[in-house]
N, C-alpha and C positions, 0 to 999 in steps of 0.2 A: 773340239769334239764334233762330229757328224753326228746329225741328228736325222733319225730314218721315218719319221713321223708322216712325210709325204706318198711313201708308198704303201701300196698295199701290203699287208702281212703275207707271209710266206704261204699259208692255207687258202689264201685267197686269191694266188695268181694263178690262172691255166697256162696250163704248158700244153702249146700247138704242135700237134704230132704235124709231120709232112704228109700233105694228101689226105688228110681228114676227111672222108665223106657228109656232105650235106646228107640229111634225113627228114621225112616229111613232121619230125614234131619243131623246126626249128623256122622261126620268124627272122625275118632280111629285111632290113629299112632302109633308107637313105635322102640324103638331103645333098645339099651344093657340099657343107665340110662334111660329111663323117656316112660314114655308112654301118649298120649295127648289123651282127649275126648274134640271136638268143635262142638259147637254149634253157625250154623252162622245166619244171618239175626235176630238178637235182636236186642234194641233197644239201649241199653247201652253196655257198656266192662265190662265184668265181670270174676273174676279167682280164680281160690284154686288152694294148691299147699298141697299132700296130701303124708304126709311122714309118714310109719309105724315103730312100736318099731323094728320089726323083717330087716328092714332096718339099721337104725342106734339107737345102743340101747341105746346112753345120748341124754339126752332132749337137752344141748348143740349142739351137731350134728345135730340134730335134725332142732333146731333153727336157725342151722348157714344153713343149707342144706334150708329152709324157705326163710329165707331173702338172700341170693344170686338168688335163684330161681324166686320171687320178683322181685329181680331188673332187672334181666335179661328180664322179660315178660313186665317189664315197658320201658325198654329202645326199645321193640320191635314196640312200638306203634301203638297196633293192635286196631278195633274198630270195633262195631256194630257185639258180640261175646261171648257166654260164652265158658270159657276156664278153661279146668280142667289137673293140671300134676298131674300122678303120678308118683314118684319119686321109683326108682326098685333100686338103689346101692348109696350107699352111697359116697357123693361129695363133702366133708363138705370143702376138701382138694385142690378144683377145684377152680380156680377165676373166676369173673361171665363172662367175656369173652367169657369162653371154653362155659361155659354152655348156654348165647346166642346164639352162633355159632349153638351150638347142638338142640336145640330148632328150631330155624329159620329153618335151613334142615328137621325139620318135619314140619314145616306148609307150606313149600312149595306146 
């Protein structure tokens, strides 16, 4: 049996329209891994976590760099938000700790 416990619930993923325009109420972070686009005052939490081939090239990495990323934005307990990572180096190798940590410093 698959157990779906790692990802976000269905209410809680954004879906990335193509060509979304930036707007002036939205915060842009970044570090060496991840760069953050939020959008505050919504109504619900919402998150994508946006890993490219030219990042990590197995779908594996890929999926493991996914769901650490995941968990770390859930154990963050943010709300009233949407929230977009992108993910710049590959961390497939990192435990969600580190990657918490590193996160939380940018929505400081």
């Amino acid at each position: 049996m698959v157990s779906f416990e790692k990802m976000l619930p269905s209410k809680n993923r954004l879906k990335l329209p193509f060509g979304k325009k930036l707007n002036s109420s939205v915060t842009k972070r970044a570090n060496n891994d991840f760069t953050i686009v939020l959008h505050k005052n919504q109504e619900v939490f919402k998150a994508a976590v946006v890993v490219s081939k030219k990042t990590a090239k197995k779908a594996v990495d890929r999926n493991r760099i996914r769901r650490i990323t995941t968990e770390a934005i859930k154990e963050l307990g943010l709300k009233n938000c949407e929230l977009t990572v992108i993910v710049k180096n590959n961390i497939s190798e990192q435990k969600t700790e580190k990657v918490k940590e590193a996160l939380k410093d940018l929505l400081k």
